[in-house]
Every structure is written in C-alpha cells, then in structure tokens.
C-alpha positions in Angstrom: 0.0 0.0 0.0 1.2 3.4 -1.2 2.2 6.0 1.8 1.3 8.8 -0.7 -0.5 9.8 -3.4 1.7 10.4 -7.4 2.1 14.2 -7.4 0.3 14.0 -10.8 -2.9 13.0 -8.6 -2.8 16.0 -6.1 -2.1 18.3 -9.1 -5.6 17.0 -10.6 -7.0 17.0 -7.3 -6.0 20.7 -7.1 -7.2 21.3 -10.6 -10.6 20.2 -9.8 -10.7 22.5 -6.5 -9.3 25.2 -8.5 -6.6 26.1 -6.2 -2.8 26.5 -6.9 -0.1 24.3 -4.9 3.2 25.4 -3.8 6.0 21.9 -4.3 6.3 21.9 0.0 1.9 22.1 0.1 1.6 19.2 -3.1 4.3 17.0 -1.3 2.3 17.4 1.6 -0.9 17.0 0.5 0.0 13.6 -1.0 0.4 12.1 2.0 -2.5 14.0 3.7 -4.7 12.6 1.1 -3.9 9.3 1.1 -4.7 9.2 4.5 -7.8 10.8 4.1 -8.6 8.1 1.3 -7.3 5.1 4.0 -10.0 5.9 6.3 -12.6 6.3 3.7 -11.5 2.6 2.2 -12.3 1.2 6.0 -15.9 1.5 5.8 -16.1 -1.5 3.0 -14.3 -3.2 5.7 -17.8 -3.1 8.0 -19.2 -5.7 8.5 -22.9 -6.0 6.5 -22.1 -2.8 5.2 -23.4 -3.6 2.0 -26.9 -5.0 3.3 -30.1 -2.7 4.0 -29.4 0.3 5.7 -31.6 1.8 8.4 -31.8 5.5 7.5 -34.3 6.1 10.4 -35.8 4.4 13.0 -39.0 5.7 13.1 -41.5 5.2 9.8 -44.1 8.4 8.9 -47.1 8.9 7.9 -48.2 11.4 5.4 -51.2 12.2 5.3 -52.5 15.3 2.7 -55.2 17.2 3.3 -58.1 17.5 0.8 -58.3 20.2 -1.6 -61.4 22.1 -0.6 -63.1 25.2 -2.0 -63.0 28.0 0.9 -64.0 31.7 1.2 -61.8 34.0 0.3 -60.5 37.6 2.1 -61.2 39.9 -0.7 -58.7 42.5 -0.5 -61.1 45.2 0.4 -61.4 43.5 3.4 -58.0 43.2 4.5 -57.5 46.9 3.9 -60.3 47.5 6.9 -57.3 46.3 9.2 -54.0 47.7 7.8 -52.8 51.3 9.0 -51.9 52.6 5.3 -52.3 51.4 1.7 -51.7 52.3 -1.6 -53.6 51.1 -4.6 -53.4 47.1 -4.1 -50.1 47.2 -2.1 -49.7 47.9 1.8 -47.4 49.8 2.9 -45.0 48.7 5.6 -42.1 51.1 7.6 -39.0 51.3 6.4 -36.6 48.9 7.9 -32.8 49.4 8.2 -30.1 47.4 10.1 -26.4 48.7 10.2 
C-alpha cells in the first residue's frame, strides 16, 4: 500500500478544487490525502455494510389534506385592518439594520 499519493494526482485533485499548490503544500498533501482516502477505504471493511441500511428508526405517515373550495379575504377586506395602503399594495415602515 502506497504511503502517498503520485504528485500527478494532487495536481488533478488541485485542478478540480481550483486552487494553486506550492511543491512543499503538493508534497504534503499527497500524504495527507492518502490518509484521508485510508480511512474512507475502511468503511467496505464493516461488516454487512453492503446490506439494507436503516436511515431512520422511526416510519411516517403522510397524510394530505383534501383540496377544498373556501372563502376568500377579498382585499377590500383586508385593507379594513392595515394602517396605510396604496392602490393594491400595503405599505410597511422602512426597515434598516447597520
């Protein structure tokens, strides 16, 4: 098993992130990576890894309520209740956070 990864791979892997590598930061990254790919190769070691996995241990119901026909607010309505309007809009303060 390799201790680190070819330079040519961290250069691609730096490619795809779009970042630039000094020699010291590639040389360093090869091994760094390779670790990093190690521990991600132990989970096929788990045992029944491959079987069903439980994603949650709890099942849910959904239930959808029925599309009904209601009454409406017209807006002439609403307009009884707000402080100021204009034309079909309401008009709300100003707010400004610095």
């Amino acid at each position: 098993m390799k201790e680190k990864l070819e330079l040519c791979e961290v250069e691609h892997v730096a490619n795809l992130a779009r970042i630039e590598l000094t020699e010291e930061e590639k040389d360093q990254y090869a091994i760094d990576l390779k670790k990093l790919l190690n521990e991600v190769e132990k989970i096929s070691e788990i045992k029944n890894y491959d079987e069903e996995l439980l994603i949650t241990p709890v099942e849910h119901t959904v239930s959808l309520r029925k599309d009904e026909n209601k009454r409406t607010i017209s807006f002439n309505e609403i307009k009884k209740n707000i402080p100021k309007s204009s034309g079909n809009f309401v008009e709300v303060p100003v707010m400004l956070h610095e």
